[in-house]
N, C-alpha and C positions, 0 to 999 in steps of 0.2 A: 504494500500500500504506500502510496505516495505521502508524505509526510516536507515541511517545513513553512516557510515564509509565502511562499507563493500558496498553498492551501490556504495557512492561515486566510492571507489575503480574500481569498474567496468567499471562506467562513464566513469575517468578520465584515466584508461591506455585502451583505446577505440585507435584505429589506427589515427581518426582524430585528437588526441589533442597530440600525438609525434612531439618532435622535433627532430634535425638532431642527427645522435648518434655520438659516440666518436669514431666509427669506421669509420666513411663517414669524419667525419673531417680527420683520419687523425691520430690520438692516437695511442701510442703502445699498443697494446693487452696487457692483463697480464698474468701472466704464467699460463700454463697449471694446475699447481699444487706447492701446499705450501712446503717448501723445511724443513728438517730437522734441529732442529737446531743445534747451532756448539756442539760439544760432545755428543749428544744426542744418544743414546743408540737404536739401529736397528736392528730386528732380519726378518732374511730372514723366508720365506715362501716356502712349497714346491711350487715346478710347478705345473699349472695350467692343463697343457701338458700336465703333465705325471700322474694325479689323476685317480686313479683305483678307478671306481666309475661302481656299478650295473648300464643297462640300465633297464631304466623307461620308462612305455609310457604316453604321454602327457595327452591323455585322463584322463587317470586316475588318475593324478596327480591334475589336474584340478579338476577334481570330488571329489577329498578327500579333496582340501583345507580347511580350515576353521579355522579360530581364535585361537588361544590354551595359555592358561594361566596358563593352570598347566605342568609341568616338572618332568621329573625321574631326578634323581641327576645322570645320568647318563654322562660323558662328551662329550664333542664332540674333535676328536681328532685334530692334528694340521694339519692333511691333509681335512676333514672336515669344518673345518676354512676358508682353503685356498682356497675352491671350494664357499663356502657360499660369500665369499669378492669376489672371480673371478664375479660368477653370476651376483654379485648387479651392483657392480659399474668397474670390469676387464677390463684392457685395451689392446684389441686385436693388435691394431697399435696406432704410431705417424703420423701421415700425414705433407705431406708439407707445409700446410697454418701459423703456425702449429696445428694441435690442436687432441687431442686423439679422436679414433674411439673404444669406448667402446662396452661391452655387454647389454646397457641398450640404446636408444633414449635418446637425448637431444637436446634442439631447437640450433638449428645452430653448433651443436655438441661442444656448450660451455662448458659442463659438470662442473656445477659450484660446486659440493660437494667435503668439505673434510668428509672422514667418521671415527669416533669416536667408538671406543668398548670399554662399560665394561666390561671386562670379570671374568668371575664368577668363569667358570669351561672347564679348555680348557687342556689338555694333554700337557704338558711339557710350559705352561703356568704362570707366577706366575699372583695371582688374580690383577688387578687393569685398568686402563683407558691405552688404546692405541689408535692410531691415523694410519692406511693404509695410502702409499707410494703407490699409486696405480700402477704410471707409472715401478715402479722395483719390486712393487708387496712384498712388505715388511711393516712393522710392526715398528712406531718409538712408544719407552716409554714416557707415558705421566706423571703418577702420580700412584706410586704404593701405597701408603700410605694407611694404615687401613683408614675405614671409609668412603672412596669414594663409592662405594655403597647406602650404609643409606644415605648418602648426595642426590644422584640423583634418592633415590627412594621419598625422600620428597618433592625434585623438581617435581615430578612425582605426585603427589599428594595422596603418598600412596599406591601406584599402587606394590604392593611385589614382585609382578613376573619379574622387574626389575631386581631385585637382585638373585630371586629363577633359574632364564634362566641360561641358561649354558653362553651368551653372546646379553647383548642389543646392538643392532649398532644404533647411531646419524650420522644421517645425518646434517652435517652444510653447510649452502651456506658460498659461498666468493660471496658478491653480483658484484662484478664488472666485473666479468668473464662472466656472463650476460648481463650486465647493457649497459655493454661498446658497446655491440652488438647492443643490442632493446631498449635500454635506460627505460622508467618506465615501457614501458610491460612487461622487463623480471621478471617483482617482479611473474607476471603469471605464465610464462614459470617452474621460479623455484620450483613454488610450483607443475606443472604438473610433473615435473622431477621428483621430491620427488617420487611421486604416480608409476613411471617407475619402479624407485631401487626398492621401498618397495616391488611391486609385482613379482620381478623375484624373491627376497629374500623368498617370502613365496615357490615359485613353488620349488627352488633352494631347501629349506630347505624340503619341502618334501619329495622330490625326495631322500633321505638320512636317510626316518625314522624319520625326525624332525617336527617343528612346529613352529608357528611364528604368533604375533600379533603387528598389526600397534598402536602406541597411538599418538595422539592427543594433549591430555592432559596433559600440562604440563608449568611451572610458567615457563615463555621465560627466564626473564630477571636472574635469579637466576640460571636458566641450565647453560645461557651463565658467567657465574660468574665459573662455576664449570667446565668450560670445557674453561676459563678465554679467551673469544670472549667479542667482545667491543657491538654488538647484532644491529651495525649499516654495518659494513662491511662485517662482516661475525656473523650468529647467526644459533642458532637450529633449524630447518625446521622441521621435523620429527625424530621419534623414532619405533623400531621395535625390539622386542623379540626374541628370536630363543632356542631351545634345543630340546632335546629328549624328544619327548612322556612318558608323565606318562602310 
């Protein structure tokens, strides 16, 4: 019989061992999404709208999925970008409660992810760490500095295609955007989230000639060092590859 931390886990965020949450009490919600900070450097996105994109059919997009860990150096351009972010995690509306009505499922439509890009190789792009503004659908700079790469492909445990993709996106929760909802089941929720983005991200990235691989794999506490999360409030949930077909 299977026995440890991850049973436990199961156990314990079970419906009957919930207390009342922070939202039946009574708590303000917390924002939708993490705000820029003061001077921080923000580069708009095309529209969503207006992306001239070939139609695909579903089937066959479907059909072709598959994991891809090698890449042409080929880039992806900054309308490609903007349709790949729209997919994952796009915010179609604000609602009144309030809370965003995205492209992806989320329980309670808490959408608890900031989403983090290395980028590698993006048309009018310089290479380095950015962070989506989802709600205005923009781009704040995180860390352009040489070596951010080799940094999170070691985090990555080696993993090169990290660096070789034209753009890895992290997904990081802000746990409270959940929590405050389901209180310890959402630690669930968030990781089924995760599985939401990553999978519109690989359909998305097909649908464009590209490819796309989910990892796993990777030293939590040292990502969150690198993408400078405290890995209690907000930490790395998931990672996912993307470029152009070798």
């Amino acid at each position: 019989m299977v026995r440890g931390i991850g049973r436990e886990f199961m156990e314990k965020t079970q419906y009957k061992y919930l207390e009342e949450s922070d939202q039946n009490k009574g708590f303000p919600q917390p924002p939708l999404e993490l705000r820029a900070e003061e001077g921080q450097r923000i580069i708009p996105l095309p529209d969503p709208r207006e992306l001239s994109l070939r139609g695909v059919d579903l089937r066959e997009v479907i059909e072709r999925r598959r994991s891809v860990r090698v890449y042409s150096e080929q880039p992806f351009s900054l309308e490609e970008l903007s349709w790949l972010l729209w997919a994952c995690q796009g915010v179609k509306e604000v609602v009144g409660r309030p809370v965003t009505l995205r492209t992806v499922p989320s329980a309670g439509a808490r959408h608890p992810f900031e989403t983090y890009l290395l980028v590698n190789r993006v048309e009018g792009l310089e290479p380095g760490l950015y962070r989506f503004l989802a709600i205005d659908h923009k781009l704040a700079v995180v860390n352009l500095k040489g070596g951010i790469g080799d940094r999170i492909v070691e985090v990555c445990l080696g993993q090169r295609f990290v660096e070789t993709c034209a753009v890895t996106f992290i997904f990081a929760a802000v746990t409270y955007r959940t929590y405050w909802r389901y209180g310890e089941r959402g630690y669930r929720y968030m990781h089924l989230d995760a599985g939401h983005a990553c999978q519109n991200l690989y359909l998305a990235a097909e649908a464009i000639g590209g490819g796309a691989c989910a990892i796993g794999a990777f030293v939590d506490e040292e990502l969150n060092k690198v993408l400078d999360l405290d890995g209690v409030e907000q930490f790395a949930i998931y990672i996912t590859t993307t470029g152009k077909k070798a």
